[in-house]
N, C-alpha and C positions, 0 to 999 in steps of 0.2 A: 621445403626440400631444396629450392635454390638456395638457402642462405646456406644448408648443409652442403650444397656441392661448392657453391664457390669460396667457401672455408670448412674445408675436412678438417684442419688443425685442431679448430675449436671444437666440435664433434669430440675431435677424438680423447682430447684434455677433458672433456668434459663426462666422456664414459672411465678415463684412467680415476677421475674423482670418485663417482661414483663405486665403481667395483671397488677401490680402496677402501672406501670405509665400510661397503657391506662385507669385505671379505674379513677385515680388520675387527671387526662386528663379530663376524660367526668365529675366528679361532678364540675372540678372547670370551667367547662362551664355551667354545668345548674346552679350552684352557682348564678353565673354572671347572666341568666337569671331569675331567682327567682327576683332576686335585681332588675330588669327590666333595667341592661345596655346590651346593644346588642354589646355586647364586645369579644375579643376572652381572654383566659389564655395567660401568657404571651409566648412568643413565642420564642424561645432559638435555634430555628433551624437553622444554615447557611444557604448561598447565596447557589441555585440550579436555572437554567437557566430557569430549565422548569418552576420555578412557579415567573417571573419576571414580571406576568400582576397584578397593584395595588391590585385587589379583592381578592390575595391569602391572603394580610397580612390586608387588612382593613373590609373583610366582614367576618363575626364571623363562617358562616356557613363551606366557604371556608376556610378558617384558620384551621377550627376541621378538616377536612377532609383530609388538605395538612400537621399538625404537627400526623395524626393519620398516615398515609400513611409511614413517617418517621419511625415513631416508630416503625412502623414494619416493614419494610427495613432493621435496624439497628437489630433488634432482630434476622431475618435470618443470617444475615453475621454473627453477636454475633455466633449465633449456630454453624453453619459452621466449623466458626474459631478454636471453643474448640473442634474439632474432632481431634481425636490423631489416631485412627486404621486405615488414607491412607496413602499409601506412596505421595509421592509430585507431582506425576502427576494424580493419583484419587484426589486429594486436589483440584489442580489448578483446572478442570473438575468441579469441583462440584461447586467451586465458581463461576464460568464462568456461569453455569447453573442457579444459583442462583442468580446472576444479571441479569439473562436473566426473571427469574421469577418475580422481584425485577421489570426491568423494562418495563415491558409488562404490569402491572399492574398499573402504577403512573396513579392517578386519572386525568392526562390532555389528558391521553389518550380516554376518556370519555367523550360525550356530555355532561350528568347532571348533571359533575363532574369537568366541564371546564370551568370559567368563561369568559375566553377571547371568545371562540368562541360563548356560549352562550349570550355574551354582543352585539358581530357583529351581530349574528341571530335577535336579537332585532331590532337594531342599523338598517338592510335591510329587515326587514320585512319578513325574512325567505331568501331573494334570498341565502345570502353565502351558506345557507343548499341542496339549488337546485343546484347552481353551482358546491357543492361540490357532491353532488348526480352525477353528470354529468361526473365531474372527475373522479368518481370511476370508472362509468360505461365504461368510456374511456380507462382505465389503465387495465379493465376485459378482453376488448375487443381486445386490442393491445397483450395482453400476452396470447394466449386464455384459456383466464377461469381462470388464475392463477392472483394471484392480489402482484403486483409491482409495488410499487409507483415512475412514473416519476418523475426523479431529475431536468431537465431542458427542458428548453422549447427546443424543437429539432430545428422547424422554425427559430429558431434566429439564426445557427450555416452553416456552408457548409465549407466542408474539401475543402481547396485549394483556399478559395474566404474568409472568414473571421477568419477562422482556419488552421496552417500548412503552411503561407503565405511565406517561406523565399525562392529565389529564386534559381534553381538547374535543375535538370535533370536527369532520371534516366539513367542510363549509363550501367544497366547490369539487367538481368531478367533470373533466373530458377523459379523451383516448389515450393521452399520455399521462397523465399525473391528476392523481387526489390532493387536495389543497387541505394544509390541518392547520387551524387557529387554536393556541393552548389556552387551557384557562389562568386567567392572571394567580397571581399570589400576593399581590401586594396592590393598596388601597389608589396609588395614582403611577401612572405607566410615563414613561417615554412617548413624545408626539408620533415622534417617525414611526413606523409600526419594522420590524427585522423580519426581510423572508429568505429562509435558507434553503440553499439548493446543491444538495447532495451528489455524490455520483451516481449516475445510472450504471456503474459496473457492477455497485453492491447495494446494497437494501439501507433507507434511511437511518435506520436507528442506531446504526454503530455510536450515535448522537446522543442515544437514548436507553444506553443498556441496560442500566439499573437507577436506582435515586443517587447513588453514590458515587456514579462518575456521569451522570448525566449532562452534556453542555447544554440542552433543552432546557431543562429543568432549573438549572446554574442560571443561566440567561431570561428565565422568567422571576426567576428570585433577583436580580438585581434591577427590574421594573420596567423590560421592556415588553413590548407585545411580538409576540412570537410564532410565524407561520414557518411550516415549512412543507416542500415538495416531496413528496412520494410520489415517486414513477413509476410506471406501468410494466411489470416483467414480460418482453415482447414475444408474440410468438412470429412463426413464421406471416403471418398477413401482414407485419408491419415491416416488410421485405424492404418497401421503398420509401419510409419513413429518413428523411435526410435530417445532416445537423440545421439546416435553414427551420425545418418542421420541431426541431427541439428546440428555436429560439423562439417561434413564432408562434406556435400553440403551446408552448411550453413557458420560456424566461418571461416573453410579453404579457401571455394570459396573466398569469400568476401575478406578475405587478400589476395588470389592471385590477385585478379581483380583490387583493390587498388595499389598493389605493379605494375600489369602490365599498369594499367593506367598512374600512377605518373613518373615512371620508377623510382622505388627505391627498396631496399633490403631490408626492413624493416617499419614497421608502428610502431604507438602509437594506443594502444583500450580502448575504455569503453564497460563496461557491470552493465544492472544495473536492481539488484533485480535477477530473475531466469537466465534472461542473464549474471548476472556477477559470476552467479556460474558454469554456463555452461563454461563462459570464462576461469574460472580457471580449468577446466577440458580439456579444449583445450592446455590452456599452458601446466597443466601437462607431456599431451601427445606427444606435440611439444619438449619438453624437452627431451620425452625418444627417439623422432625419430631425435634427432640434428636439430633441428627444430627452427633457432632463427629471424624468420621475425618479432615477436614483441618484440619492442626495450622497451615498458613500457606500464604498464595498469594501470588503471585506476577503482575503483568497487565501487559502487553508491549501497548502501542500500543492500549487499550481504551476503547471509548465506551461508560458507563453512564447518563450525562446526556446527552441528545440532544435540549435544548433551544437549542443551537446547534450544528447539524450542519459548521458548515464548507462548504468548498470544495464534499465531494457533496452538499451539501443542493440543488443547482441541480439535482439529478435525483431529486429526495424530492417535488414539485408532484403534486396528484391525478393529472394527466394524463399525468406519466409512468409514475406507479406503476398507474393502471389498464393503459395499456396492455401494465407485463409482468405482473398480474396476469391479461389475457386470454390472453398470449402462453404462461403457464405450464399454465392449465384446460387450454389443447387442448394442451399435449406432455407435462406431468405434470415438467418440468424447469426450470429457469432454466438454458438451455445457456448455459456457460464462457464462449462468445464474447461474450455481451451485459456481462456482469462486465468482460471484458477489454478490451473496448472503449469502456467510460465512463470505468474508469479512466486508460485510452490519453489518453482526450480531457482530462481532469486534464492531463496533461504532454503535450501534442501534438507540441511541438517537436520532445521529445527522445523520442516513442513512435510516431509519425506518421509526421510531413514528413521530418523529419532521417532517420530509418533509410530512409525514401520515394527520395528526393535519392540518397544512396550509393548504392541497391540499381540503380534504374531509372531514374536518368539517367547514373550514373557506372558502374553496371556490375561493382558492386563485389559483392562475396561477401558474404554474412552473418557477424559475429565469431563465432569461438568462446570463446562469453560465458557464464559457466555460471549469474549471475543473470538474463540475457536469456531462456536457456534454461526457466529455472523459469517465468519472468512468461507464456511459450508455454506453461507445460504445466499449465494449467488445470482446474478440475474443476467440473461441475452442481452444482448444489441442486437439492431435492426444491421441488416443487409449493407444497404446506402452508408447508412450513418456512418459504420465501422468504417468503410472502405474511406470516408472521404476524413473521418477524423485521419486513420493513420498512412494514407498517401498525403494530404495534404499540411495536416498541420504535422505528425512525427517524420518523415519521410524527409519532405519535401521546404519544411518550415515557411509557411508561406505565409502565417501571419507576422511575422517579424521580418519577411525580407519583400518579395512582392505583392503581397497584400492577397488575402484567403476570399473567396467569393463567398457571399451568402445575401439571399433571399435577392438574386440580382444584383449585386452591388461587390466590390469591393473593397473589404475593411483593412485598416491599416493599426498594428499594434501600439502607435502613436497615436491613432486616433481617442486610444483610451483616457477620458480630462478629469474625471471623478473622484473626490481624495480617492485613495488606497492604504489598506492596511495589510498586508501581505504576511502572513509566517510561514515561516518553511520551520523543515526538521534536519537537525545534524546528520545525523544517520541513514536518513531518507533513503532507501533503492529503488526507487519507483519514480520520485519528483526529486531528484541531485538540488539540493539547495540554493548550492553556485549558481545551477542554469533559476530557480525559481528568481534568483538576485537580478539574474542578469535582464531578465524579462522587465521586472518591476522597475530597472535603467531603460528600460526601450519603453516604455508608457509616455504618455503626453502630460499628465497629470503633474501639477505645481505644489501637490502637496502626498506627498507618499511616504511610508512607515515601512520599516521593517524590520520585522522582530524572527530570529533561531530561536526554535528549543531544542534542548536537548532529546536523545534519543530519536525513534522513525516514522515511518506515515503512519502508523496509529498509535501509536503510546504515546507520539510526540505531542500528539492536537489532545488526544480524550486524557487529559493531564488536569484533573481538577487541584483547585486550589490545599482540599484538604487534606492531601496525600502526601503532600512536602519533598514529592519525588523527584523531578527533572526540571532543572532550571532554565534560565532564555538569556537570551543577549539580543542588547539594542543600541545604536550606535546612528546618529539622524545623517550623516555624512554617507549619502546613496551614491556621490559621486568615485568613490574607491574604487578597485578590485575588491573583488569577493575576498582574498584573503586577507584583504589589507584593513577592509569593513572590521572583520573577526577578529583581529590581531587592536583593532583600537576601540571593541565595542565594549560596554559596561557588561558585567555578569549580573545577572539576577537569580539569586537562590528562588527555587518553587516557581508553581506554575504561570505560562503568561497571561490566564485568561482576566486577571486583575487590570494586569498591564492594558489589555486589547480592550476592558471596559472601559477605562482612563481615556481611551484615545475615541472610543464610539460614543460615551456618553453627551460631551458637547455636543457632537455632532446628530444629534438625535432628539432636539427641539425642546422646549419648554414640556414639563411634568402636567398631564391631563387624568380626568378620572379613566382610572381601569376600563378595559372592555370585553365584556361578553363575550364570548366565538360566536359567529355568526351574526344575523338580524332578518329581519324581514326580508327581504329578497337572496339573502343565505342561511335557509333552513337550515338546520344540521341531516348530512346524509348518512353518517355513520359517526361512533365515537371514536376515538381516535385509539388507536394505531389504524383505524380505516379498515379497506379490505385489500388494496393492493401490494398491501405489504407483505401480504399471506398467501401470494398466488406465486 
């Protein structure tokens, strides 16, 4: 409002633009109608997904609607844009907000406004508008009263039977996490034994969806031995469960239990997403107690600099963070829904309105989608943990500038010395690749990798080789800017998981005979997908 009062000029240049072309818009439509052609003006707008059914561009009516719809889309961002009195994170905020108004609005959001669904309502005699009535009414009733549009059909999926299928055994069980050792595939493994540690925002297996894009499965077939953490979906009693309690009965167990399993002095880890910043707050720590059981990690989509949050930084402002700091004191949880839901709003389009549109105007079924499926099957945070991840590490960036406390001590993002092999995703709205770069520049470590793929936080990583889909880029020169990395790194057609093997293999010790899950002092307690991945 100040930058509008202390320049009205540009205001007011800025509505003469506007009215211009919508008014310019509607006479050379009714022009056209006068003449008696049922014609639209000519139509100068780009390719938009949402308006891909014929009647946007061949029925006159629909055309005025979808190039008006346009025009004022463009005029907010227009306005937006020319605001000079935020600083860059009110800016980003406002535009975030502004596509959110922008696209809460697009006319296919609308029955009377929507010619595909309106053509199927024809086309069935009204059934799609029943069935889609039916759907709401189902989606009311599963969330009570809150309406959340199922992404997939649930019926189609079951953890451990057509989901999570690789074969293992859980070999160790506390309060936070089931430990799963897989069964080998091949006659001699890798020394170092690999334990991977997921995020606790979502359920392990996004890892492990089918044979066919399995990095689990991928990862045992090229000869290593392969643990990984499933985490305990929290309820409210794990109120005051902190992140010190996720490194300490969590990252630490886990590699004792590995290292006591294997009988070895050392692992190779991953961590990916909030796991792999936890991880590097574990190494830090490892580092300052002489601590060297991990011989090299491994960080999938991870933010250790979070001095440019990205996209979600538009929900990092005191006032949103107070409000789920109040929301978490009285349930002791940050329920799954509020996670899945800011994320949603990141991609609304295609997490929203679009599955919105199909379900409950058209009537349609939910796919059976098995990464739709995962994105529904979400999991709480603790109380503590939440509060102290996003005050202190997204807020406040404290392991990159004055050092993050945990378990008593504080760690420093330099303290991390461990090779590193770090991928980020081009596309990423959740981990900004830039900041993943800039993080992997602030590590202490003498030997660091970093590899782009194309595409975002989950197409980008679950990219198996035989899909020939999104390629990566690598460039050993960490000291650039991020843009300057990108502008001199090599291209690689297809997936990096070749690449990431190339760089772990050496480092993962002399070829030993295969191993078992488990041994004498780790029974098998369950088969693998476990049970915590089902709660």
């Amino acid at each position: 409002m100040s930058d509008m009062m202390s320049n009205p000029g540009k205001m007011i240049e800025q509505q003469v633009a506007f009215w211009g072309k919508s008014v310019k818009h509607f006479v050379e439509s009714q022009h056209l109608l006068v003449q008696g052609r049922l014609e639209h003006p000519v139509d100068q707008t780009g390719p938009d997904r949402r308006f891909a059914h014929e009647l946007w561009d061949t029925n006159p009516y629909f055309n005025f609607i979808k190039q008006q719809y346009l025009m004022n889309a463009d005029a907010i961002r227009e306005t937006i844009s020319t605001i000079e009195t935020l600083d860059a994170g009110e800016k980003r905020r406002l535009e975030y907000f502004g596509e959110q108004i922008v696209d809460m609005f697009s006319p296919t959001n609308f029955l009377a406004t929507n010619p595909e669904a309106l053509s199927l309502a024809a086309e069935t005699e009204g059934e799609s508008l029943v069935a889609g009535l039916e759907n709401l009414i189902r989606d009311f009733e599963a969330n009570d009263g809150d309406l959340v549009v199922t992404l997939a059909d649930k019926s189609a999926f079951e953890i451990g039977k057509n989901l999570a299928t690789s074969p293992g055994e859980v070999v160790f069980r506390n309060h936070l996490f089931e430990l799963i050792q897989y069964t080998p595939t091949t006659e001699k493994v890798h020394e170092i034994p690999l334990v991977i540690f997921p995020p606790w925002i979502n359920k392990f297996y996004i890892l492990d969806l089918k044979p066919a894009n399995s990095l689990i499965k991928w990862a045992v077939e090229q000869g290593y031995t392969v643990f990984v953490v499933s985490w305990v979906n929290p309820d409210p009693s794990y109120r005051d469960t902190s992140m010190t309690d996720y490194i300490e009965d969590g990252y630490l167990t886990a590699i004792d239990q590995v290292k006591s399993i294997c009988g070895v002095k050392k692992v190779n880890a991953i961590g990916y997403c909030i796991a792999g910043t936890t991880l590097s707050l574990t190494m830090a720590m490892m580092a300052q107690r002489g601590d060297t059981s991990i011989n090299a990690a491994t960080l999938f989509t991870t933010l250790t600099d979070f001095s440019d949050r990205g996209e979600v930084g538009v929900f990092l402002n005191d006032d949103f963070v107070d409000g789920i700091e109040a929301e978490v004191n009285q349930a002791g949880i940050l329920d799954h829904y509020y996670m899945s839901r800011t994320f949603s709003f990141l991609r609304s389009n295609d997490l929203i309105y679009g599955p919105a549109i199909k379900s409950y105007m058209m009537g349609k079924a939910p796919p059976a989608f098995d990464l739709l499926y995962w994105n529904g099957d979400g999991t709480n945070l603790p109380a503590k943990m939440a509060v102290e991840y996003l005050r202190g590490l997204c807020q406040r960036d404290e392991f990159a500038t004055k050092g993050f406390d945990v378990a008593g001590t504080t760690v420093h993002l330099s303290e991390v010395q461990v090779p590193i092999c770090a991928i980020a995703c081009e596309t990423d709205h959740i981990a900004a690749w830039k900041s993943s770069f800039r993080g992997v520049q602030g590590m202490g470590s003498k030997d660091k990798t970093f590899i782009l793929s194309e595409s975002g936080h989950i197409a980008g990583i679950i990219n198996p080789p035989s899909k020939k889909k999104y390629g990566h880029y690598t460039n050993p020169e960490l000291g650039l800017t991020a843009d300057d990395w990108l502008l001199d790194a090599d291209k690689h057609d297809g997936s990096w998981w070749p690449t990431w093997d190339a760089w772990l293999a050496p480092r993962s010790g002399k070829k030993v005979d295969a191993r078992t899950p488990g041994g004498p002092d780790h029974p098998s307690l369950a088969p693998a997908p476990g049970t915590y991945v089902t709660k």
